[in-house]
C-alpha positions in Angstrom: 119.4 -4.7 -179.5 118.3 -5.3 -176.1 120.9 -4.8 -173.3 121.3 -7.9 -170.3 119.5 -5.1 -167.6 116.6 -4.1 -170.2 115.9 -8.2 -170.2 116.3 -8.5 -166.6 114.0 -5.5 -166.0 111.5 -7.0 -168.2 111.9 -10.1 -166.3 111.0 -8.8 -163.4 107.9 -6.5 -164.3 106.6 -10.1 -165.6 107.3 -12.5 -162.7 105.8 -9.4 -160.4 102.9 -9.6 -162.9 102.5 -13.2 -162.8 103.2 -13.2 -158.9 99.9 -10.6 -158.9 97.7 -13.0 -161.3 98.8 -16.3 -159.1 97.7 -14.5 -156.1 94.5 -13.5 -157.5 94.4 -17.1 -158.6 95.1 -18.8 -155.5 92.6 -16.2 -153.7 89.3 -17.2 -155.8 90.8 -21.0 -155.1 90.4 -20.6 -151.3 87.0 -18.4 -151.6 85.6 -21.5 -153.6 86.9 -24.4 -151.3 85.7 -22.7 -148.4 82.2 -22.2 -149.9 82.7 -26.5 -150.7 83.3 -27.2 -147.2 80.4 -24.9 -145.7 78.1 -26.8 -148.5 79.5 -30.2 -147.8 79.3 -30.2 -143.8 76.0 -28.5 -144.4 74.7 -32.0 -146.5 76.5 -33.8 -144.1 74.5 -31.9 -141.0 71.6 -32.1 -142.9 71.4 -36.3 -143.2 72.2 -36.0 -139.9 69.2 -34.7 -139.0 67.3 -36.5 -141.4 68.7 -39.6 -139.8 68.1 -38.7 -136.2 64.4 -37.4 -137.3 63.6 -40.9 -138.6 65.2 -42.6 -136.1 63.2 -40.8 -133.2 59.8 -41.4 -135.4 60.2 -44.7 -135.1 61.3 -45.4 -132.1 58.3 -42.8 -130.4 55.6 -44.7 -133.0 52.7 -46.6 -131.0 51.4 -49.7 -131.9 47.8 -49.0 -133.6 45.1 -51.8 -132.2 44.2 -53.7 -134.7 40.3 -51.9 -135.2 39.6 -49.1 -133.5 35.9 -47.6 -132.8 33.9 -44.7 -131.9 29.9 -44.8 -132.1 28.0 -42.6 -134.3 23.9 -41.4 -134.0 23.3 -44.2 -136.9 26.3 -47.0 -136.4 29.8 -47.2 -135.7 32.9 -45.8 -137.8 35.6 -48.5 -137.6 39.4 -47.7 -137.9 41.6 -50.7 -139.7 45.0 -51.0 -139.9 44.5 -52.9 -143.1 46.0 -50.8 -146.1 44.6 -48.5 -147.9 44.5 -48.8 -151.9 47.1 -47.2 -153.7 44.4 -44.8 -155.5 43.8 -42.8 -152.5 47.4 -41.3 -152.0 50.1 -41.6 -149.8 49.0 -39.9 -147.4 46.0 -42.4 -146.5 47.1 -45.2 -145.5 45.0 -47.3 -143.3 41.6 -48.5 -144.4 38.5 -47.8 -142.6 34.5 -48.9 -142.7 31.4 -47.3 -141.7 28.5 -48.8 -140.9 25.0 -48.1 -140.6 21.8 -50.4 -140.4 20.1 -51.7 -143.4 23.0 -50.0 -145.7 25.7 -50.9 -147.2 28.8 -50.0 -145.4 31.0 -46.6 -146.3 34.1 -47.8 -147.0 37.2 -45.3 -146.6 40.7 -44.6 -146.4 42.3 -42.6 -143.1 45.6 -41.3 -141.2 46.2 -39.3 -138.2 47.4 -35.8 -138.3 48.4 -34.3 -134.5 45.0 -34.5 -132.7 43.1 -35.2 -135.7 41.9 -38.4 -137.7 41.8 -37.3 -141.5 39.0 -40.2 -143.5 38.8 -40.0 -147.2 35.5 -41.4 -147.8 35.4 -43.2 -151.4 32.2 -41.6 -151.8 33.0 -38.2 -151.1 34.7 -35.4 -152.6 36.8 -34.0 -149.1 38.5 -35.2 -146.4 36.6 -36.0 -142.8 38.5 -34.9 -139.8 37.2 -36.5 -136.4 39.0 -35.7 -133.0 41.7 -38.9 -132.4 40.7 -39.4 -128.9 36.9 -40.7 -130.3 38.2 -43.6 -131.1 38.8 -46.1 -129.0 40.3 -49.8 -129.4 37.6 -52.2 -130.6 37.2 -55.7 -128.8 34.3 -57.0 -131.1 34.7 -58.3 -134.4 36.6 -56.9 -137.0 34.0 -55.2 -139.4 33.5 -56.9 -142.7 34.0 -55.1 -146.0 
């Protein structure tokens, strides 16, 4: 038979083990809600950003002419801000015409990337790129298609 002080004893040894597994408990708690908060003010910092980025984009966007020009040695390449067709990509998204004399004209799709105007001719398999300050904004008549 056990005696009251070999009970008490016993109830000790187990509420220091307990004590011991609830501390390791409440340790790997903390570790894991700090690691939440450093991810959550990190998403929240992030769309932040994201948020200010767009914001500034728009505000800083010109407003494109509504045809833009530059000559070539056989006619002129004009810039649209017409859309482009969904087949070319995202990334395309004005239309553009070339033209030439006694041809039919090149028909295209183009964006501007820094200094650079990038044209996906239908025609062709690659990208064009043509220096952005080339083109200048176009008082004639808009180019037919």
């Amino acid at each position: 038979m056990t005696t009251p002080k070999e009970v008490e004893q016993e109830l000790r040894s187990h509420e220091e083990l307990c004590a011991e597994r609830y501390a390791t408990i409440h340790h790997r708690l903390d570790r894991i809600e700090g690691m939440l908060n450093k991810l959550i003010w990190g998403l929240v910092a992030g769309f932040i950003g994201l948020l200010v980025s767009v914001m500034t984009s728009k505000l800083g966007a010109e407003e494109l002419p509504q045809v833009m020009a530059t000559p070539t040695d056989v006619g002129f390449i004009y810039l649209t801000v017409d859309p482009c067709p969904k087949q070319m990509g995202s990334f395309y998204q004005y239309l553009t015409v070339a033209t030439e004399e006694n041809h039919q004209p090149h028909i295209g799709c183009w964006n501007v990337n820094g200094p650079l105007v990038i044209v996906r001719w239908f025609e062709l398999d690659e990208p064009v790129s043509y220096d952005k300050e080339e083109f200048k904004p176009w008082q004639g008549p808009k180019p037919e298609l």
